[in-house]
Wavefront OBJ file of the C-alpha trace (Angstrom):
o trace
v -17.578 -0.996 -6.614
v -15.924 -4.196 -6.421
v -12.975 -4.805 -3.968
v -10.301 -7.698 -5.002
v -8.317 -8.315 -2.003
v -7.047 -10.345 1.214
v -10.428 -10.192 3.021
v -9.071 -9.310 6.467
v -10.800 -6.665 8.100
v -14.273 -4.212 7.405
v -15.919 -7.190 5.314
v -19.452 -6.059 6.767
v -18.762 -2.209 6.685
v -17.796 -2.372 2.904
v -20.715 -4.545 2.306
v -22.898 -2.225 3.864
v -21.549 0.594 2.079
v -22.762 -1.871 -1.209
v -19.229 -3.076 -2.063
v -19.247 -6.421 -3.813
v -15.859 -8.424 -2.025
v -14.187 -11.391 -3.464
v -11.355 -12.676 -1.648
v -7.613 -13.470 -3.137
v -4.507 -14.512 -1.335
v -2.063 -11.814 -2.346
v 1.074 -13.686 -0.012
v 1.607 -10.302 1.170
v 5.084 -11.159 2.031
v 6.139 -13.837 -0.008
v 8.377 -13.704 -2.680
v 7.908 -17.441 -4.470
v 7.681 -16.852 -8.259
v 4.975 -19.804 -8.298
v 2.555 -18.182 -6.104
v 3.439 -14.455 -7.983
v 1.712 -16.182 -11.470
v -0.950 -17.818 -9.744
v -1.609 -14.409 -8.170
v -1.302 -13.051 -12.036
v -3.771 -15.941 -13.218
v -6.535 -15.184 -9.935
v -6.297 -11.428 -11.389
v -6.951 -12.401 -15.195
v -9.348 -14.676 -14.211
v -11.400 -12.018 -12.302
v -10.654 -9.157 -14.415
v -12.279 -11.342 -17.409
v -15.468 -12.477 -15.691
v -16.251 -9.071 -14.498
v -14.769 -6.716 -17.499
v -14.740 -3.699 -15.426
v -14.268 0.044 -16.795
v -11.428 0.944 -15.052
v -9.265 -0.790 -12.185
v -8.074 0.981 -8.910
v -5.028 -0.766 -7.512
v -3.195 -0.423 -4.187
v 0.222 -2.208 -2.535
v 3.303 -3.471 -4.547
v 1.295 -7.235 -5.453
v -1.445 -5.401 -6.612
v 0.054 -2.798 -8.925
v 2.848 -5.226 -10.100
v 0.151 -8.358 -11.169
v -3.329 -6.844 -11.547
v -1.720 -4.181 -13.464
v -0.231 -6.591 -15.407
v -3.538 -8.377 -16.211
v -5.019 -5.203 -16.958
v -2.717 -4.572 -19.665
v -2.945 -8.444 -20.642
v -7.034 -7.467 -21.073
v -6.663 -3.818 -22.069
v -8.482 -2.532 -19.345
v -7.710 0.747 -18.036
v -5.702 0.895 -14.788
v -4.554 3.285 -12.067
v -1.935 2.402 -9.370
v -1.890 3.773 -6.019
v 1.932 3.541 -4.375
v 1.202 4.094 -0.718
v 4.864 2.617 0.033
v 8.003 1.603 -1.628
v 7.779 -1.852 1.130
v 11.002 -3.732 2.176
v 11.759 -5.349 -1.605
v 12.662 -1.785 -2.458
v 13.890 -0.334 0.555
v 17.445 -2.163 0.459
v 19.428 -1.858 -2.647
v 20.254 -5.842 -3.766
v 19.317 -8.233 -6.312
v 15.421 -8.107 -4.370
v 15.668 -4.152 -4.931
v 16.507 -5.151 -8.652
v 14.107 -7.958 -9.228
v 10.989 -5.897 -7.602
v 11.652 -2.865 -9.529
v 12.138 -4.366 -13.014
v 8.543 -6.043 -12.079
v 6.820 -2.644 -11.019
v 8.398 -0.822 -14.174
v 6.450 -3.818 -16.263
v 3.646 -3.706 -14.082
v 2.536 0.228 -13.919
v 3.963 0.383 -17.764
v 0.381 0.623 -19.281
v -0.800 2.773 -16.412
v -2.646 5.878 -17.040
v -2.321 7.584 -14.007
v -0.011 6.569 -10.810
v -1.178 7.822 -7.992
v 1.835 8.573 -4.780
v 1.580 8.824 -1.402
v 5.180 10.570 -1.102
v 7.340 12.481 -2.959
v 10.050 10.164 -1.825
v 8.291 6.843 -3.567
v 7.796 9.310 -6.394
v 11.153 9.920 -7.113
v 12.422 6.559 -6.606
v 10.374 5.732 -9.309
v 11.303 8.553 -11.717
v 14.926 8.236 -10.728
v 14.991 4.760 -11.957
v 12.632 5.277 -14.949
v 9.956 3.093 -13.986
v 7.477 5.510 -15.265
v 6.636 5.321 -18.633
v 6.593 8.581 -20.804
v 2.877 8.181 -21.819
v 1.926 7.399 -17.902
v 1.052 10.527 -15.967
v 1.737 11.073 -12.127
v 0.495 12.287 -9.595
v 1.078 13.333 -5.877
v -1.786 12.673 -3.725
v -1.746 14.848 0.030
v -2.671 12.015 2.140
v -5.450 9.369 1.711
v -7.595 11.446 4.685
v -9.123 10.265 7.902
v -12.920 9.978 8.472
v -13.470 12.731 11.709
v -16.845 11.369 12.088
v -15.544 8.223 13.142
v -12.021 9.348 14.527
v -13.201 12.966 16.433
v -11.265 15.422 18.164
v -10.028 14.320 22.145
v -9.179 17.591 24.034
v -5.638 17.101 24.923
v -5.181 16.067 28.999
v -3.975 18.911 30.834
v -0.725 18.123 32.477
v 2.584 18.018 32.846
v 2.732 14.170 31.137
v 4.294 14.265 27.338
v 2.431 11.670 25.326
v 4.813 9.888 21.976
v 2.746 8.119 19.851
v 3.631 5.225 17.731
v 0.174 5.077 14.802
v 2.033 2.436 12.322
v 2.232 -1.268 11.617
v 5.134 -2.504 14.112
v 8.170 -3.238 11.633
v 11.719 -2.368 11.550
v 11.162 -0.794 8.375
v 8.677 1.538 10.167
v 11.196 2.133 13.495
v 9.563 0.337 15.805
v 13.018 -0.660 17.451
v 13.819 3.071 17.441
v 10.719 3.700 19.005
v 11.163 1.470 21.527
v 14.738 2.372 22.562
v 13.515 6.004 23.513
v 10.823 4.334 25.496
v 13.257 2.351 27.211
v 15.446 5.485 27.876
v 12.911 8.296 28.295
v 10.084 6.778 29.992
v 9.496 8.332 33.411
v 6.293 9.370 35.423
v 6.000 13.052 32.879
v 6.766 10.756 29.871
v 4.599 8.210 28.257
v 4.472 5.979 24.789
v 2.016 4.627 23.141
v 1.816 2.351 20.572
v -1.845 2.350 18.113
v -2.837 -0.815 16.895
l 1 2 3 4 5 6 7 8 9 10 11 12 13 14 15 16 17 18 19 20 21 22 23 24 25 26 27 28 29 30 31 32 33 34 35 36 37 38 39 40 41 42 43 44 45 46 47 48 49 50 51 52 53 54 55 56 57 58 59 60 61 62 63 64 65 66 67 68 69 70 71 72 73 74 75 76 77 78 79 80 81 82 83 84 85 86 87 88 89 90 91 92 93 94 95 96 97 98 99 100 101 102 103 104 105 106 107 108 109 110 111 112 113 114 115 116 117 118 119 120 121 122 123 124 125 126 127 128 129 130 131 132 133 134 135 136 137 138 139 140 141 142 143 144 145 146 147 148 149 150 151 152 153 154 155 156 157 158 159 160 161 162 163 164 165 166 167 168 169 170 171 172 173 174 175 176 177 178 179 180 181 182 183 184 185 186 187 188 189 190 191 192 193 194
């Protein structure tokens, strides 16, 4: 298995596992057209030298330029859509742009996988799925209970709220955050998981 990605975190735990890692700057975030193609050109590039048998891709960047390359090279591909992310969210000319790009870049797709039936029929509303291109609804992406075990819950009178996402807007952080503010006594606690 080779992983083509931002190298950010679990470098040594995928290479123990006997993953092969090569590092490209996806601009998570960024929305300049220049970068976009060199992003499309890093993916080619790779995708050539390596001529793998199928290609797994994950995140909006991802699915949108390496499945692009893949159909550029004819290799087969497979997107994952774990989240529709804030180009999509808001309908405007971003909304517009992004989703013209993902209908060109999951158009050769065999399979795309979804996280939620909600990304799933944002996609199929719009008609960014392809009639040959088959989906499917995945039931979560799982969590390892070896490493993440069972606590016993504490035994008291204290009700816990926890906040287990990346702290956006888009996510409701500030929501979260205003019922701290207003809630939060000595028998009610937040938490936030980072």
């Amino acid at each position: 298995v080779t992983i083509v990605s931002e190298m950010l975190q679990f470098q040594e735990e995928l290479k123990t596992m006997g993953c092969k890692l090569i590092g490209v700057d996806t601009g998570r975030r960024g929305t300049n057209p220049i970068s976009d193609v060199k992003l499309l050109c890093s993916y080619l590039r790779i995708l050539r030298k390596m001529k793998p048998d199928a290609v797994l891709c994950f995140n909006i960047k991802p699915n949108v330029y390496g499945g692009l390359a893949c159909r550029i090279l004819n290799i087969r591909y497979f997107p994952n859509v774990t989240g529709l992310g804030t180009a999509l969210e808001y309908p405007g000319i971003l909304q517009a742009v992004t989703s013209k790009l993902y209908k060109w870049g999951v158009a050769g797709a065999e399979c795309i996988f979804f996280q939620n039936e909600e990304n799933m029929h944002f996609f199929e509303s719009r008609r960014m799925i392809s009639r040959k291109t088959k989906s499917c609804l995945l039931h979560g992406s799982g969590v390892d209970l070896t490493v993440h075990t069972l606590h016993p819950y504490p035994e008291d009178e204290t009700v816990r709220f926890l906040f287990a996402a990346r702290i956006m807007k888009e996510k409701g952080i500030d929501l979260f955050l205003a019922a701290a503010e207003k809630f939060h006594s000595e028998k009610v606690e937040f938490h936030i998981f980072l």
